[in-house]
N, C-alpha and C positions, 0 to 999 in steps of 0.2 A: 343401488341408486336407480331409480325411477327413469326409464330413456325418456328426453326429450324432442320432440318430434321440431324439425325445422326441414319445411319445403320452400324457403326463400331459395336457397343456394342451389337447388333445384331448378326450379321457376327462374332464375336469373341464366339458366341456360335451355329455357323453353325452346329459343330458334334453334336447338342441334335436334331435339326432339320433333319437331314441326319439317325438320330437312328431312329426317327419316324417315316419317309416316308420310311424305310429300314420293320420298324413293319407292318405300313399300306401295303404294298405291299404282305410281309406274311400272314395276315389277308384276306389279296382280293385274292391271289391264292387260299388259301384253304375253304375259306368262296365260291368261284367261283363253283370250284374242285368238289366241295359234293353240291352246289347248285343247279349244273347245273344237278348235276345225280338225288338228288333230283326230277329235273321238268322233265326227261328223261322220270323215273317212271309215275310221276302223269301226263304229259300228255302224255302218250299211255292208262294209265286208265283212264282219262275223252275221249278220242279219240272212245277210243272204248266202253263204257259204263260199265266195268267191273265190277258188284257188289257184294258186297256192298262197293268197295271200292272207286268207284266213286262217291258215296255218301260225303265219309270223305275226300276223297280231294276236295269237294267244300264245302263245310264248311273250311276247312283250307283256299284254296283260299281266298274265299272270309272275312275269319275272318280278315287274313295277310292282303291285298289288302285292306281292307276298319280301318285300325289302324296306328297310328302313330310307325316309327321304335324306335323313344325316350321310348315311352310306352312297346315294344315287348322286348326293352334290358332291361329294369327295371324288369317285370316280371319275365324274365328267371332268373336276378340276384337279384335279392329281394324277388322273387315268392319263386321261388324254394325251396332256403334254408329253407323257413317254411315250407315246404315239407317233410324237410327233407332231401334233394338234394342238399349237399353242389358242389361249384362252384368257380369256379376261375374269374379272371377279363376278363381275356385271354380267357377262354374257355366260358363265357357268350357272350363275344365278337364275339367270332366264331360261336355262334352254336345261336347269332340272325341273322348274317349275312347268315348263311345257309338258316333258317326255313324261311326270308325276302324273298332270291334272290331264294330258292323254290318254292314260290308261284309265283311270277311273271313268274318265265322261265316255269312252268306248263302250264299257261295258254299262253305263245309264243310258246312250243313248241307245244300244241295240238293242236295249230292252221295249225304248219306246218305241225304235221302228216295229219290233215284231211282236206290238200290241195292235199294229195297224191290220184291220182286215184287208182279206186279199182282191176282194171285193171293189175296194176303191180303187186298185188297180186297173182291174177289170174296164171298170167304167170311165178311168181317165184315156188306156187305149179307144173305149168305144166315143168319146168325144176327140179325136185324135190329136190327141196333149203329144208331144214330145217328150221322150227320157227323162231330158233334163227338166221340162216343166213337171211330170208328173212328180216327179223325186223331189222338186222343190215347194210341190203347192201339196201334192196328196200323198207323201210320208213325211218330208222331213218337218214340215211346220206343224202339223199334227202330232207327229211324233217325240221332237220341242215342247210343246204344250200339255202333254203328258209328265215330262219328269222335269221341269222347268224347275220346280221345287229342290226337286235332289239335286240335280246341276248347278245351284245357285247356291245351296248349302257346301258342295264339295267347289266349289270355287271361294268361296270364305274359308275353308278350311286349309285349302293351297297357301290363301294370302296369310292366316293363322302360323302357317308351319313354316314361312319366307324368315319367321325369327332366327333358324338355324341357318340362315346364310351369312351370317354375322363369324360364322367359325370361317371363313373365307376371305372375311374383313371386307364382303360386301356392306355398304355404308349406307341400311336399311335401320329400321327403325331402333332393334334390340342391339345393333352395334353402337350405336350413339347412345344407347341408355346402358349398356356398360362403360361405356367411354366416361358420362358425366359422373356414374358413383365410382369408378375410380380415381374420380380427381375431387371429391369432395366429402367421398367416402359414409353418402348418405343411403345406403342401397334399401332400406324400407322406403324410403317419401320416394325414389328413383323409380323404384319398381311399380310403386302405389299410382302414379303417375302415367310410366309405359301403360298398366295393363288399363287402364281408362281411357289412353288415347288407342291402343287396339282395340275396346271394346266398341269406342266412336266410330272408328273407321268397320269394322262389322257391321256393327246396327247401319249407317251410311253405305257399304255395299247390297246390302241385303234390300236396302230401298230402294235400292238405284238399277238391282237384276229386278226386282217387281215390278219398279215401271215400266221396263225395257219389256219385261215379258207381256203386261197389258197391251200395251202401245205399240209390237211388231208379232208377237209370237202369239199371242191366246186372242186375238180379235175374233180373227176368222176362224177360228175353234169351237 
């Protein structure tokens, strides 16, 4: 017998799917937010060899970088508590999406800072820029403006992989689209559904890191 396709009883629970992708979205800003300052940090100390703490952020790099993100949110939130470190769903949620989109934007951005000639350095002391202004106008916005692209792709890919926090019964988008087809038991129109409204919110992040890169980060480039 031929399947019958019905997205009504789907669509009649639109607003649990709209609370989810409204979650995942909060999740990806601030998981993004403290990720990216995160790699801000760790690559100006891998850039510049700062020790010993260039040490510990390649060890972190590479721990993050070479583990599954299913395995990094279990740890935080099943680790920890035998720690001693009790934790939230929400706040295990966030704080593997950070320690994740850390490591990767570390190693994108230390690439952009030591694409920077040494040169502009040079010339920000002989204008006598201070540390912090030289670090913020003649590497780091430069250095932004360079791999903005891959930054803005591996921050969609954070907010892509936020689906696995639904095994934690974080109450993000893919938890609510299992929730609905096990109560109506329509999981093709359910899923057909999810991956359209994640593809919405991609295309919609991807616009929204492009403006943001025009408008602060690639002006003065």
């Amino acid at each position: 017998m031929a399947y019958q396709f019905a997205f009504a009883p789907v669509l009649a629970q639109a607003d649990l799917l709209l609370k989810g992708a409204l979650f995942t979205l909060e999740l990806t800003a601030i998981g993004a937010l403290l990720g990216v300052s995160v790699g801000i940090v760790g690559g100006a100390v891998r850039a510049w060899q700062i020790k010993p703490f260039a040490g510990l952020f390649g060890v972190y790099v590479e721990l993050i970088r070479n583990t599954p993100f299913l395995v990094q949110l279990f740890f935080i939130f099943f680790g920890l508590p035998s720690l001693g470190v009790q934790i939230s769903e929400w706040q295990a949620a966030v704080l593997a999406m950070v320690v994740n989109l850390g490591a990767y934007s570390t190693e994108i951005i230390r690439a952009g800072i030591q694409a920077i000639p040494k040169g502009q350095l040079e010339a920000s002391a002989a204008l006598a820029m201070s540390r912090f202004e030289a670090f913020r106008y003649v590497v780091l916005q430069p250095a932004l403006a360079k791999v903005w692209p891959a930054l803005s792709s591996q921050i969609i890919i954070v907010m892509l992989g936020s689906a696995v926090c639904s095994q934690i019964a974080t109450q993000e988008l893919s938890f609510y689209a299992n929730f609905i087809q096990s109560r109506n038991f329509r999981a093709f129109e359910t899923y057909v559904l999810t991956t359209l409204v994640y593809l919405a919110m991609s295309i919609l992040i991807r616009m929204l890191l492009n403006w943001l890169g025009r408008r602060f980060i690639m002006r003065n480039s």
